[in-house]
N, CA, C and O atoms as a GROMACS GRO file, in nm:
protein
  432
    1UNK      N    1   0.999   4.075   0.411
    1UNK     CA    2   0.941   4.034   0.285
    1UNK      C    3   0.997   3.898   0.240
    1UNK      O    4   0.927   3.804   0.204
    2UNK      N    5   1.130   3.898   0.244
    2UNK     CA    6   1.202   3.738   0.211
    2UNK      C    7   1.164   3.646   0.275
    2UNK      O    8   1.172   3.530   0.235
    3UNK      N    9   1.113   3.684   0.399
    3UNK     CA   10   1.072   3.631   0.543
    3UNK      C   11   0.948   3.518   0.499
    3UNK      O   12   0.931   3.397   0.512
    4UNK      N   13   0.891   3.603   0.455
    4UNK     CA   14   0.734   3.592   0.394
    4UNK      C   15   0.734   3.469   0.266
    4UNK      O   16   0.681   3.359   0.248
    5UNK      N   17   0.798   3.531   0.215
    5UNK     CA   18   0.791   3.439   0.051
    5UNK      C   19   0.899   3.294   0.115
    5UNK      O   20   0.894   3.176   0.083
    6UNK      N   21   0.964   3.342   0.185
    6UNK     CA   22   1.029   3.189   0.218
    6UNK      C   23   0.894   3.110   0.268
    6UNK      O   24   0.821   3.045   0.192
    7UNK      N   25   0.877   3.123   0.385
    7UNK     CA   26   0.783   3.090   0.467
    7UNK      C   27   0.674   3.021   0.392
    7UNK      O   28   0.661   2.899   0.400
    8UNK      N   29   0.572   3.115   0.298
    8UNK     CA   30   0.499   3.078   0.207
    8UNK      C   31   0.560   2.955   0.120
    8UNK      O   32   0.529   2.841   0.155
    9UNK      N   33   0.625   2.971   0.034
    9UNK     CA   34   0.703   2.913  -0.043
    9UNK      C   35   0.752   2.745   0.051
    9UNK      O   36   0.809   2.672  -0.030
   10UNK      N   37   0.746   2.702   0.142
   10UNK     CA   38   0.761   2.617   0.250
   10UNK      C   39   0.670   2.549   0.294
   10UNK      O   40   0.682   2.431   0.328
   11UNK      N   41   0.593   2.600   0.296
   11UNK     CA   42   0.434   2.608   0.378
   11UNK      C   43   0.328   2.533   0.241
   11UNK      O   44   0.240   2.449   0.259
   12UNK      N   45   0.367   2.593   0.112
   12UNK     CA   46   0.328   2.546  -0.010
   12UNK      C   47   0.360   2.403  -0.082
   12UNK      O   48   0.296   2.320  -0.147
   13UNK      N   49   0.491   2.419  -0.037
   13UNK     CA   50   0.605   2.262  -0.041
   13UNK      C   51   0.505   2.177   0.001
   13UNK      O   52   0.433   2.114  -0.077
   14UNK      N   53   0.498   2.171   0.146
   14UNK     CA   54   0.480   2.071   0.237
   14UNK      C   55   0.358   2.045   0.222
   14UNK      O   56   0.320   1.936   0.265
   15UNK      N   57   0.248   2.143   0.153
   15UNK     CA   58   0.134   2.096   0.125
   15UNK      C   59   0.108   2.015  -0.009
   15UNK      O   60   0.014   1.946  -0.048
   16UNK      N   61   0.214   2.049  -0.055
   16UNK     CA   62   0.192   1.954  -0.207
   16UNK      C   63   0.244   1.830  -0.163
   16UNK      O   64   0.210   1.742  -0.242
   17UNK      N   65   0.298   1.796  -0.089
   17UNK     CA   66   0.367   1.680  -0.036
   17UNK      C   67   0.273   1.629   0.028
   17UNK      O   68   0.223   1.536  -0.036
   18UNK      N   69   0.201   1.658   0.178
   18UNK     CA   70   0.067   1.599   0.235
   18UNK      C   71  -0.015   1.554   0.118
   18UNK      O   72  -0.044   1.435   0.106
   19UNK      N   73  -0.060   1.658   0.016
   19UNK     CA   74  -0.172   1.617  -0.072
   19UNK      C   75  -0.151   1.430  -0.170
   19UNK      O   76  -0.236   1.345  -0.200
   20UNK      N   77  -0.006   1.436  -0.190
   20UNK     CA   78   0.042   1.366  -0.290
   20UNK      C   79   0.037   1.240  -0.189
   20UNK      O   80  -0.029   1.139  -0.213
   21UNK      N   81   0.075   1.250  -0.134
   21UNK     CA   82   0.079   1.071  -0.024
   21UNK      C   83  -0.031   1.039   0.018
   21UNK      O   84  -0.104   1.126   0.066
   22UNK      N   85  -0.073   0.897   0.009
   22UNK     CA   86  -0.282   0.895  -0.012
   22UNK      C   87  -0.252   0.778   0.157
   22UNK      O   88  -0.150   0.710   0.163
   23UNK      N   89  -0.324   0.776   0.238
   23UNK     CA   90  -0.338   0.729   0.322
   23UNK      C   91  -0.378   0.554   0.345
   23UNK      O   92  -0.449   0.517   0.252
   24UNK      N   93  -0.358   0.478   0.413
   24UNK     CA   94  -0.385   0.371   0.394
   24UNK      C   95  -0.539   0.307   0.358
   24UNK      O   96  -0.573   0.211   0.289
   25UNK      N   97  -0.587   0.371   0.410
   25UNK     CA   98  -0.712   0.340   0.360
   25UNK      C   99  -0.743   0.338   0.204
   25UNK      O  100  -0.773   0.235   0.143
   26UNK      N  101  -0.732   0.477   0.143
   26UNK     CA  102  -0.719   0.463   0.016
   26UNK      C  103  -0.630   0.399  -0.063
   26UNK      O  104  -0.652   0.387  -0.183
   27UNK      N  105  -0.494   0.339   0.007
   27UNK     CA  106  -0.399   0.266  -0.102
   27UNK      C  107  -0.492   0.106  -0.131
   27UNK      O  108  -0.516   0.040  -0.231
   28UNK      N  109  -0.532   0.091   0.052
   28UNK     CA  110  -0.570  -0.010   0.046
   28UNK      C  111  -0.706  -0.038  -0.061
   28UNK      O  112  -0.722  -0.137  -0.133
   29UNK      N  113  -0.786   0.067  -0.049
   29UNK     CA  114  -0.929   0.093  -0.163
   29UNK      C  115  -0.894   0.038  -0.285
   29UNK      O  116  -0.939  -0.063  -0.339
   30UNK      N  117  -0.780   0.142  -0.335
   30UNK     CA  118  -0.726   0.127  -0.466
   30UNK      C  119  -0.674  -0.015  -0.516
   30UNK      O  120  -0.691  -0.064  -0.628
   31UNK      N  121  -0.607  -0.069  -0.406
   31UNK     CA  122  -0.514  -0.226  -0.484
   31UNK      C  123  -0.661  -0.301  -0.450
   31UNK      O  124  -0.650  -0.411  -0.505
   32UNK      N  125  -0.806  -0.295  -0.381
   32UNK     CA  126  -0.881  -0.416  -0.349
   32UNK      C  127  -0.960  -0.383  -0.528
   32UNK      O  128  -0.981  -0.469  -0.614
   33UNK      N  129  -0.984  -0.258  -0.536
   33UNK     CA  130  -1.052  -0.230  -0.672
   33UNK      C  131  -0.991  -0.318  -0.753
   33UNK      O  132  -1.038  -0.422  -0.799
   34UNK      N  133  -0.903  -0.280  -0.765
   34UNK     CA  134  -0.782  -0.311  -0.927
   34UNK      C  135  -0.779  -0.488  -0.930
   34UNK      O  136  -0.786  -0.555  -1.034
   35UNK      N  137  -0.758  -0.574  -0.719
   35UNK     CA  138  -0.777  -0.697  -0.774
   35UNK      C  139  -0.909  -0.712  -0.824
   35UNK      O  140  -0.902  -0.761  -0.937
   36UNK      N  141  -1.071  -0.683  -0.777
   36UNK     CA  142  -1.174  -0.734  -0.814
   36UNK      C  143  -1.215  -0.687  -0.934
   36UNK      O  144  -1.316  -0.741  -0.979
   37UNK      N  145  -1.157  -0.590  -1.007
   37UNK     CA  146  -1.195  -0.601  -1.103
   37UNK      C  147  -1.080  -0.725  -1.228
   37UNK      O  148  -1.117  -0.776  -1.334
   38UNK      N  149  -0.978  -0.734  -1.177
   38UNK     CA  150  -0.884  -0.805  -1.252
   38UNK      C  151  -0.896  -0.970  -1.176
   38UNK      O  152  -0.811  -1.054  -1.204
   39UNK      N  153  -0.969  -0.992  -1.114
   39UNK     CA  154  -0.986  -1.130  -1.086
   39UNK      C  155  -1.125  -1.154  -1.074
   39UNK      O  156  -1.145  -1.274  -1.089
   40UNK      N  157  -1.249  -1.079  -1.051
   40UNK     CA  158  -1.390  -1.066  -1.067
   40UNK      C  159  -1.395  -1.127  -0.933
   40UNK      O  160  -1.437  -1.243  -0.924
   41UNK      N  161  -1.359  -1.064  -0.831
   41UNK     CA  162  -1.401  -1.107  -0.698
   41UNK      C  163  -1.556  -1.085  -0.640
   41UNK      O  164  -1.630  -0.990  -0.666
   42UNK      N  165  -1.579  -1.182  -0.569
   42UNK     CA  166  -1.733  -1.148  -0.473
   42UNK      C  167  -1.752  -1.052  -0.366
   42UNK      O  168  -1.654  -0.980  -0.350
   43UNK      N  169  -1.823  -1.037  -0.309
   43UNK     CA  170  -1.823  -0.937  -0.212
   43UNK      C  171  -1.762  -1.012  -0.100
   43UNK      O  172  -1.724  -0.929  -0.017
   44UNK      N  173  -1.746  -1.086  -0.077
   44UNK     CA  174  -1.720  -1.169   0.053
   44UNK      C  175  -1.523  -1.137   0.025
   44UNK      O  176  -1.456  -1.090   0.117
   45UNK      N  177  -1.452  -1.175  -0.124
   45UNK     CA  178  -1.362  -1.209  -0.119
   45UNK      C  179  -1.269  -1.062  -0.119
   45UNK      O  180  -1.150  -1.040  -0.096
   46UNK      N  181  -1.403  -0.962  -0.163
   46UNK     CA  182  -1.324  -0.800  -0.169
   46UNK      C  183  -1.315  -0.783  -0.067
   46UNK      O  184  -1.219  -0.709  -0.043
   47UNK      N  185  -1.392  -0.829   0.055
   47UNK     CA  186  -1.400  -0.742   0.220
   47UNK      C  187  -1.253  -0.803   0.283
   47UNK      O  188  -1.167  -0.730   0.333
   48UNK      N  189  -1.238  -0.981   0.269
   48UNK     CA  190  -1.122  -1.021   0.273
   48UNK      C  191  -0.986  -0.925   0.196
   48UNK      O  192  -0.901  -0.878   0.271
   49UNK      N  193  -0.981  -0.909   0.091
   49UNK     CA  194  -0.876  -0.822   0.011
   49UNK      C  195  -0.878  -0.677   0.105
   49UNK      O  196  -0.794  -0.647   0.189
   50UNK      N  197  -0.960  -0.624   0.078
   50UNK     CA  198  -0.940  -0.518   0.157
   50UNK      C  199  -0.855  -0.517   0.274
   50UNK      O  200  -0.749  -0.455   0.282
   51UNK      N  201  -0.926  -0.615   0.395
   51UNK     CA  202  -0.871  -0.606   0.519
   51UNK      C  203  -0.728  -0.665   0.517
   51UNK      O  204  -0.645  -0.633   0.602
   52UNK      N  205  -0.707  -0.733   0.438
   52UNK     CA  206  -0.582  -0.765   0.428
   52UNK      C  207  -0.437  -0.657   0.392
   52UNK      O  208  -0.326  -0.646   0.442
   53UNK      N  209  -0.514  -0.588   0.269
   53UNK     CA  210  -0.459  -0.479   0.227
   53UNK      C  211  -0.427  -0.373   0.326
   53UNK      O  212  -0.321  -0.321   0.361
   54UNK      N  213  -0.534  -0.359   0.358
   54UNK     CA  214  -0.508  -0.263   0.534
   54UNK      C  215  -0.412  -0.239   0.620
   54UNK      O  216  -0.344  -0.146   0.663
   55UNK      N  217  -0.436  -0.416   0.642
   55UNK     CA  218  -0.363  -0.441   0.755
   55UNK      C  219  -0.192  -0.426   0.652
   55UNK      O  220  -0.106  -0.368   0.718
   56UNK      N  221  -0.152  -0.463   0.535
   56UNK     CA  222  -0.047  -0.420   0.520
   56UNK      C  223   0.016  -0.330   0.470
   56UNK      O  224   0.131  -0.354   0.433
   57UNK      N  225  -0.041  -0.195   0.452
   57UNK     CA  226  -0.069  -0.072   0.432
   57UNK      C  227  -0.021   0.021   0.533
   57UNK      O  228   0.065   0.107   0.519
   58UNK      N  229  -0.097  -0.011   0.651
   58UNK     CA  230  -0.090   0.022   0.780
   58UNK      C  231   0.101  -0.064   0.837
   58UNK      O  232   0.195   0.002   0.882
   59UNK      N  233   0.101  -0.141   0.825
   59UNK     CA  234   0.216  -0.203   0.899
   59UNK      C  235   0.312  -0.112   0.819
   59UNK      O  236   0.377  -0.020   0.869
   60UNK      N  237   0.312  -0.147   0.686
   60UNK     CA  238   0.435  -0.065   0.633
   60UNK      C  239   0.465   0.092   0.645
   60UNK      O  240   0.569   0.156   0.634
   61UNK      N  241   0.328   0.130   0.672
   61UNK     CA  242   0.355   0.274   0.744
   61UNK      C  243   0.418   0.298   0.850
   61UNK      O  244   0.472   0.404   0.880
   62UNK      N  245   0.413   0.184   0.921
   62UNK     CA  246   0.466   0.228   1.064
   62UNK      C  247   0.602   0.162   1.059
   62UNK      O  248   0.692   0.200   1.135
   63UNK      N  249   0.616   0.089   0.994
   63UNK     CA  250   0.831   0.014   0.946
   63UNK      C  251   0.893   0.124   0.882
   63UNK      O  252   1.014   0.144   0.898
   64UNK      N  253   0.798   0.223   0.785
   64UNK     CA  254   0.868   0.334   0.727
   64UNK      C  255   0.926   0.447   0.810
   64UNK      O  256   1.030   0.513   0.812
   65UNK      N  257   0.804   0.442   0.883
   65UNK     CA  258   0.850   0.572   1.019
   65UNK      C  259   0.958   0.516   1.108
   65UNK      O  260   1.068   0.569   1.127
   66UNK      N  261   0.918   0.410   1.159
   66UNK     CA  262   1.006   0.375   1.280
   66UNK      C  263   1.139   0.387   1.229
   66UNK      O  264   1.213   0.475   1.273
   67UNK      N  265   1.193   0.276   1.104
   67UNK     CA  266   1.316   0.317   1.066
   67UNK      C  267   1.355   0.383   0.920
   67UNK      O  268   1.424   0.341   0.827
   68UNK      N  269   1.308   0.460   0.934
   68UNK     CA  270   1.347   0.564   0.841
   68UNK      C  271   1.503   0.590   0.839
   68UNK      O  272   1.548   0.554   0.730
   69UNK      N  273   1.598   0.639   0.920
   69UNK     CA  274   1.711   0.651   0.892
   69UNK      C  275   1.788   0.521   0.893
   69UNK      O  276   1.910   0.532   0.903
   70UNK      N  277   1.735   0.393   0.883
   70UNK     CA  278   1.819   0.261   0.870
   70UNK      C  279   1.718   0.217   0.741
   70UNK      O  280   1.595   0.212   0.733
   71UNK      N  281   1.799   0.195   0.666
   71UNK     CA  282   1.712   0.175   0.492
   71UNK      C  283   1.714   0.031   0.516
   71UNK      O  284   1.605  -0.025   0.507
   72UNK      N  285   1.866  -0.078   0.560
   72UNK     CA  286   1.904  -0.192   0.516
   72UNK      C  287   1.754  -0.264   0.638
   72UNK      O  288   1.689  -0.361   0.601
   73UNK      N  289   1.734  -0.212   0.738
   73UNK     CA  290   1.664  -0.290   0.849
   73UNK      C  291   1.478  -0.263   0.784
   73UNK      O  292   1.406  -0.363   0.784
   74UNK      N  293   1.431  -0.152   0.743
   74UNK     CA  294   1.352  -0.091   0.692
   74UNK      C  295   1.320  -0.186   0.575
   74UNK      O  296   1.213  -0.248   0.581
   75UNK      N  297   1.393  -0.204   0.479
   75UNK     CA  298   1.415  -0.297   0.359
   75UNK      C  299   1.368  -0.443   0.441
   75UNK      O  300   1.251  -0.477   0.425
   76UNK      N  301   1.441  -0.514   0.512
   76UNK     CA  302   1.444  -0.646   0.576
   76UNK      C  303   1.274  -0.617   0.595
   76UNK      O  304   1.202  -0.661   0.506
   77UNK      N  305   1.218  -0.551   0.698
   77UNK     CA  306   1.116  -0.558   0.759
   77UNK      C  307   0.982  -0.523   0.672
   77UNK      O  308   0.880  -0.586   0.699
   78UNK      N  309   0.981  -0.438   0.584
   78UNK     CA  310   0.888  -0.436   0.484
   78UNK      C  311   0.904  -0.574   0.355
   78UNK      O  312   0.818  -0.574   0.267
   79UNK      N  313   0.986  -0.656   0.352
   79UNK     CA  314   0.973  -0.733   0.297
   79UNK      C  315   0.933  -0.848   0.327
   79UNK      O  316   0.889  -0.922   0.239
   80UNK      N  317   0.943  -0.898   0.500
   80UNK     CA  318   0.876  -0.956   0.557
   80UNK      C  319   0.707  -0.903   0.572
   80UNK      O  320   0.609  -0.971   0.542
   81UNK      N  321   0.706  -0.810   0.609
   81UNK     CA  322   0.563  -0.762   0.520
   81UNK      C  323   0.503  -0.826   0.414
   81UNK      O  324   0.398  -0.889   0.425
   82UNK      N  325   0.564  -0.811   0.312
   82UNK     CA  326   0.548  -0.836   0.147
   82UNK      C  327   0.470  -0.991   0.139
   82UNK      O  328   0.374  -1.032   0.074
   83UNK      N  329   0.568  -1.058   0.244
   83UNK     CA  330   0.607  -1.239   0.196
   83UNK      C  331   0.456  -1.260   0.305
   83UNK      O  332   0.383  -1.357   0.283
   84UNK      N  333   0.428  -1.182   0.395
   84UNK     CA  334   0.318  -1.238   0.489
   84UNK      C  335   0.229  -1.182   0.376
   84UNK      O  336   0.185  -1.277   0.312
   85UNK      N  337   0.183  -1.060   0.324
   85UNK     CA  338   0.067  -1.086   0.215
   85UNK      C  339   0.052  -1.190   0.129
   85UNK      O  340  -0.062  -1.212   0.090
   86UNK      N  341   0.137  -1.254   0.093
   86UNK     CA  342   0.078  -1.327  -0.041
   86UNK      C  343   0.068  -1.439   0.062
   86UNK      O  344   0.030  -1.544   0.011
   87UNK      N  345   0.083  -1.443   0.142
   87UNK     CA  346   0.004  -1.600   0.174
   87UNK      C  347  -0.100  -1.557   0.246
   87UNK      O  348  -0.202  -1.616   0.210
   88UNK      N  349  -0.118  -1.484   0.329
   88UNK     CA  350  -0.272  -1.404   0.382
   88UNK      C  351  -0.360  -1.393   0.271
   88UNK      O  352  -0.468  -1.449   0.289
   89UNK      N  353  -0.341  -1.329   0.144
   89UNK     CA  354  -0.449  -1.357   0.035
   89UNK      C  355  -0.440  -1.476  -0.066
   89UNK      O  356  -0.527  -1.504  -0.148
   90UNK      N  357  -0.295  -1.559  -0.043
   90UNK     CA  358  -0.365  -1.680  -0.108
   90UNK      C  359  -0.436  -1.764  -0.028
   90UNK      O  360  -0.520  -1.831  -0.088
   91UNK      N  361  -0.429  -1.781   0.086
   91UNK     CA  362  -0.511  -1.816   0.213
   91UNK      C  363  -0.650  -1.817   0.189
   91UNK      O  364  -0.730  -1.910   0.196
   92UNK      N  365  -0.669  -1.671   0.151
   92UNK     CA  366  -0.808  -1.607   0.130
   92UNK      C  367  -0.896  -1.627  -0.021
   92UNK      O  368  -1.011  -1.665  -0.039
   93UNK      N  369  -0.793  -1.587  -0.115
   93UNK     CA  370  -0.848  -1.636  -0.260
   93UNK      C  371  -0.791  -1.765  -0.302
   93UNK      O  372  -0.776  -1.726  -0.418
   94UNK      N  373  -0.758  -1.853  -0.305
   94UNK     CA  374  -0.693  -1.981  -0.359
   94UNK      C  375  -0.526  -1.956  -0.422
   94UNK      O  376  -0.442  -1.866  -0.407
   95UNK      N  377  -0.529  -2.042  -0.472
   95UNK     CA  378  -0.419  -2.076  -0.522
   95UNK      C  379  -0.425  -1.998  -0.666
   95UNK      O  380  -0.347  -1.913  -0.709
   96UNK      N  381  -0.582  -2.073  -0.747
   96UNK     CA  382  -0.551  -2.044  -0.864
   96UNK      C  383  -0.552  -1.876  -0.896
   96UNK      O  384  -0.466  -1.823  -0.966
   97UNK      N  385  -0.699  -1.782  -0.814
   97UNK     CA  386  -0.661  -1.693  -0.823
   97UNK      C  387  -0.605  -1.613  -0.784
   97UNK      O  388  -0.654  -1.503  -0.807
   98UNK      N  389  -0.435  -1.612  -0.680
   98UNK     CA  390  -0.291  -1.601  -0.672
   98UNK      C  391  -0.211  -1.570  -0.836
   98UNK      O  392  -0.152  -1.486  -0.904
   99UNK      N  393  -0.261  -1.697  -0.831
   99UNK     CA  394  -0.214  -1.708  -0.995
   99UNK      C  395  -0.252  -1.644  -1.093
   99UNK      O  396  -0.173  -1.627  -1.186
  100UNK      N  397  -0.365  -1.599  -1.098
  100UNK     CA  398  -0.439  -1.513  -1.207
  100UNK      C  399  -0.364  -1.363  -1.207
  100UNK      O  400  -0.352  -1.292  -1.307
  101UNK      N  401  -0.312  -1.330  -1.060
  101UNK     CA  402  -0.334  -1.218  -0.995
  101UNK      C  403  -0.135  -1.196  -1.040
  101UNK      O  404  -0.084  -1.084  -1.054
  102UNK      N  405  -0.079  -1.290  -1.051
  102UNK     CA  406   0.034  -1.327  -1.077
  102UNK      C  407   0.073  -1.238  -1.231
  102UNK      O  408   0.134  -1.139  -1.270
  103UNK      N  409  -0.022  -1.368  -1.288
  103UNK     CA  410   0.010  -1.341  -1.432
  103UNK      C  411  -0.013  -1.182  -1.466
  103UNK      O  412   0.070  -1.111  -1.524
  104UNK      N  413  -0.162  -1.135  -1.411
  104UNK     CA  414  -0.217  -1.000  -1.462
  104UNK      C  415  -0.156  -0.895  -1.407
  104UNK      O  416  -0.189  -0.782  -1.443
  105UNK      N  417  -0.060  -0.914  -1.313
  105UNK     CA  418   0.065  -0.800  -1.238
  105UNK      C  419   0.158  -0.814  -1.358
  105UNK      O  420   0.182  -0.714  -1.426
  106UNK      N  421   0.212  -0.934  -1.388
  106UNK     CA  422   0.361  -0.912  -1.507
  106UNK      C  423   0.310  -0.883  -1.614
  106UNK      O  424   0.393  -0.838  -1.693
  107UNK      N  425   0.171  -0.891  -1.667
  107UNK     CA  426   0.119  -0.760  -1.796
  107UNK      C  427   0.136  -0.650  -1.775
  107UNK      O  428   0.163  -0.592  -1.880
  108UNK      N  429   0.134  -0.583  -1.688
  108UNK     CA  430   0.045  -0.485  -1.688
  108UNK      C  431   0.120  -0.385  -1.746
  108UNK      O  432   0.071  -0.273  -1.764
   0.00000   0.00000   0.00000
């Protein structure tokens, strides 16, 4: 019976945990929404945002796994991450709206 309710009780955990972590696709969905509606992007410049988002969505998933038990190397490598997005989408949206995108992050 303890057997059981552990088990359950485990099994319940780990599903609230799967449910709660949203996959790259959707993180990526979510941050392309939030810029086009906070910078009034075109369709051309959301498909850009998106794929960009993706692609660093996806990378940081796989720096999280790989080093998971080294935080300081994990840290280094997702932040090189970080520094290649903002020039991949200022690349893509300009300068000024970088800047827009700047300002409307330190409101929020």
């Amino acid at each position: 019976m303890i057997k059981k309710l552990l088990f359950t009780t485990t099994l319940l955990l780990f599903s609230f945990v799967a449910l709660s972590q949203n996959n790259a696709e959707q993180q990526a969905s979510e941050m392309t929404k939030e810029m086009v509606l906070a910078l009034s992007l075109n369709d051309v410049q959301n498909e850009k945002v998106y794929k960009i988002q993706l692609e660093r969505f996806n990378q940081a998933k796989l720096i999280r796994e790989q080093y998971r038990d080294e935080p300081q190397i994990k840290n280094a490598e997702l932040k090189k991450v970080y520094n290649k997005l903002y020039g991949k989408l200022q690349a893509a949206l300009g300068k000024e709206l970088m800047s827009e995108w700047k300002t409307y992050k330190k409101n929020k």
